[in-house]
N, C-alpha and C positions, 0 to 999 in steps of 0.2 A: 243374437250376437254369437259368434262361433267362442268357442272356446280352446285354451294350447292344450296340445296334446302330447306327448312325449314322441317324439322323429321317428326312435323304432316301434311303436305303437302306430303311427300317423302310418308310415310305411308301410305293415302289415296291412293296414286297412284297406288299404289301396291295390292291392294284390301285388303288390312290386315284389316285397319277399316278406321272409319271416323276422320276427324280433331278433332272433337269434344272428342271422346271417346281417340284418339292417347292422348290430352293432360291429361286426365283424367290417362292413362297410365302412363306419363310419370311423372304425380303429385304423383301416388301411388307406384312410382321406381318398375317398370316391365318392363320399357323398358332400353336395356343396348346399346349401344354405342361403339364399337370396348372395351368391358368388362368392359366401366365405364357406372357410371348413369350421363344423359345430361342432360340441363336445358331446362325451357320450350321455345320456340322459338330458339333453337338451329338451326344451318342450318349443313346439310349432304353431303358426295356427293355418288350417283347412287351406288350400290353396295357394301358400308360398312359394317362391319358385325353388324348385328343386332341380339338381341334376347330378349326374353318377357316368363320373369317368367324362364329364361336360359336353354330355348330351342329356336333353331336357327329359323330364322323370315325367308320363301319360299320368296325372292324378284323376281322373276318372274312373270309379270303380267297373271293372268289368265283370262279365259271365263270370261264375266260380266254374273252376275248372278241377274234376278230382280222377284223377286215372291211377289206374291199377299198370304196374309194366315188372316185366320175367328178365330182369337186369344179367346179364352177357357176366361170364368172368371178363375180366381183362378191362371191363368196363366202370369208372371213379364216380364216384356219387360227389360232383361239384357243378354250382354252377358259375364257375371260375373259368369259363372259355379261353381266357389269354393264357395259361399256365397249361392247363391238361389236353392233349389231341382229344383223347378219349374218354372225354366227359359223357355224362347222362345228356347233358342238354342237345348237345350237336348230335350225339347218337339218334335221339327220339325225335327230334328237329319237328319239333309240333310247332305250330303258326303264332298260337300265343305263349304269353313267358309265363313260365312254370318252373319250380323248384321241387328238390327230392323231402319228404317228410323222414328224419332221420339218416341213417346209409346201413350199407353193405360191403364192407372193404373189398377192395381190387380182384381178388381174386374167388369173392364167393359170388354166387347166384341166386337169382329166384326172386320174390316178389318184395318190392318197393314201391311205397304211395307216391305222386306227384299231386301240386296241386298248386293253386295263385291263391289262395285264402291262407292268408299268414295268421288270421287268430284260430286258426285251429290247429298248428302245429304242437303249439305249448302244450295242448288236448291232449294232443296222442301221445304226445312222448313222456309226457309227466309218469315217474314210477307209481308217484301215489294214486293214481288214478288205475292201474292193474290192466292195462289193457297187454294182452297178451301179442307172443310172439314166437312160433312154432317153426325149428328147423330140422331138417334131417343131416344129419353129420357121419362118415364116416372116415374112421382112424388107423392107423398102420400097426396097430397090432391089439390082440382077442382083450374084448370089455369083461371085466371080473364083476363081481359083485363090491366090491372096495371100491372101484371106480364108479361106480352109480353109487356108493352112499354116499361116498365124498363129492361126486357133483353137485347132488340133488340137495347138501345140506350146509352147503359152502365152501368157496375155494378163496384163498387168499393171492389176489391178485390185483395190481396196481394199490398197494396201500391199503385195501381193505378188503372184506370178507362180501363173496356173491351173495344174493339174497334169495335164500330156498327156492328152488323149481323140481320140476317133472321131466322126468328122463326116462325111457323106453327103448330096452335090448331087440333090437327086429332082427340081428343077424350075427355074426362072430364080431363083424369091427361096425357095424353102423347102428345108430340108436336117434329117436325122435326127441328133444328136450324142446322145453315151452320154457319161456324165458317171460319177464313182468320189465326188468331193466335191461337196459342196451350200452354196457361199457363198452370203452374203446375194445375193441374186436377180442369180446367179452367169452366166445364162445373156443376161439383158440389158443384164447391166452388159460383158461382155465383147465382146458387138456393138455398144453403146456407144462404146466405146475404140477401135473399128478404123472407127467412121462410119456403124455401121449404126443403124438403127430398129429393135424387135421389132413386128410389127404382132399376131401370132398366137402363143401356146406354148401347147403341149398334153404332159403329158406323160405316154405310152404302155406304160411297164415300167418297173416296180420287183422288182429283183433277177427271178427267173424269174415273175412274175408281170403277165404283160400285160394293157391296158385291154380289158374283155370285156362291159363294161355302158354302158347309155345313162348321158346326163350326168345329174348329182342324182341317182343312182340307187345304190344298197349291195350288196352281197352278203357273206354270211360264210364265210370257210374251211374247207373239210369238214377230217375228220381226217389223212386221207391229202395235204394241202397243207399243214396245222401241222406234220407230222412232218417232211416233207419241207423245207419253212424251216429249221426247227430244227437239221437235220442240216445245213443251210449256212451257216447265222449259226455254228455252234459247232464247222466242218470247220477 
């Protein structure tokens, strides 16, 4: 006998999206419920009818799908089609439905995960779990040594204090920092707060996986790269 399972739980399973975006769904009443709207934490059981924006919601699990893609400035980490032109989704226009793992605000570049396995989002993005985050940044005017102590050892920004990283001087205004947490566009708003400008951010590695493709450009994970993830999101 199946058992209920929690909507945005059931959802991720399904590769429809993640926990995070299901409740965001289900806050913005698109998701319906044997034709009603459910509450948040609702629990389901396996096979209900479901539907979103009232078209019927595919509950058969599909291929997992994990692509590496070199995100465009100008280009919005949603995959909220009706609101944005210039979403990831219509940009990458791949055949199956796929969502962005975290973002990259509007106007930065460089590499973002996509993928239809929504329990592994919670994975990557969990701070506690240290999976790193490497970008190359440069600034509108010369990096001191007072601005690498105070990156590297906290900046107070949105209500609270960053939490320690690695930052590396490679030129007058550009410097490489590895990041563990992903605040709201965490990396401008903290050179912000000490005086600086971002002019450029590109960012280069997620977890062991480095930017390896032109920009706008995808590739998908062979198997020996999902295995190897795996075994580090769940070490």
């Amino acid at each position: 006998m199946s058992e209920l399972v929690r909507l945005n739980k059931y959802l991720s399973q399904i590769g429809f999206c993640s926990r995070r975006q299901a409740d965001k769904y289900i806050e913005q009443n698109r998701i319906k419920v044997d034709g009603k709207l459910p509450e948040l934490g609702q629990k389901v059981l396996p096979g209900v009818e479901l539907t979103f924006d009232g078209k019927q919601i595919n509950q058969q699990k599909e291929e997992r799908i994990y692509m590496l893609f070199n995100k465009p400035k100008g280009i919005v980490c949603t995959t909220d089609t009706r609101v944005e032109k210039n979403n990831i989704i219509d940009y990458i226009n791949f055949p199956k439905r796929i969502f962005p793992i975290g973002r990259l605000d509007k106007m930065s570049e460089g590499l973002i995960m996509l993928t239809n396995d929504g329990e592994i989002v919670n994975k990557i993005l969990r701070v506690e779990n240290k999976h790193e985050k490497e970008y190359l940044v440069k600034v509108n005017q010369p990096i001191t040594a007072d601005f690498i102590n105070k990156m590297e050892n906290g900046v107070k920004i949105l209500d609270t204090i960053t939490q320690p990283c690695q930052l590396k001087r490679i030129s007058k205004t550009e410097f490489k920092i590895v990041l563990q947490q992903g605040l709201n566009r965490q990396i401008r708003r903290m050179c912000e707060a000490l005086g600086y400008q971002v002019i450029a951010l590109q960012r280069i590695r997620i977890m062991h996986f480095k930017l390896d493709m032109p920009v706008g450009k995808y590739r998908l994970l062979n198997k020996d790269e999902i295995k190897f993830m795996k075994e580090q999101i769940n070490s």
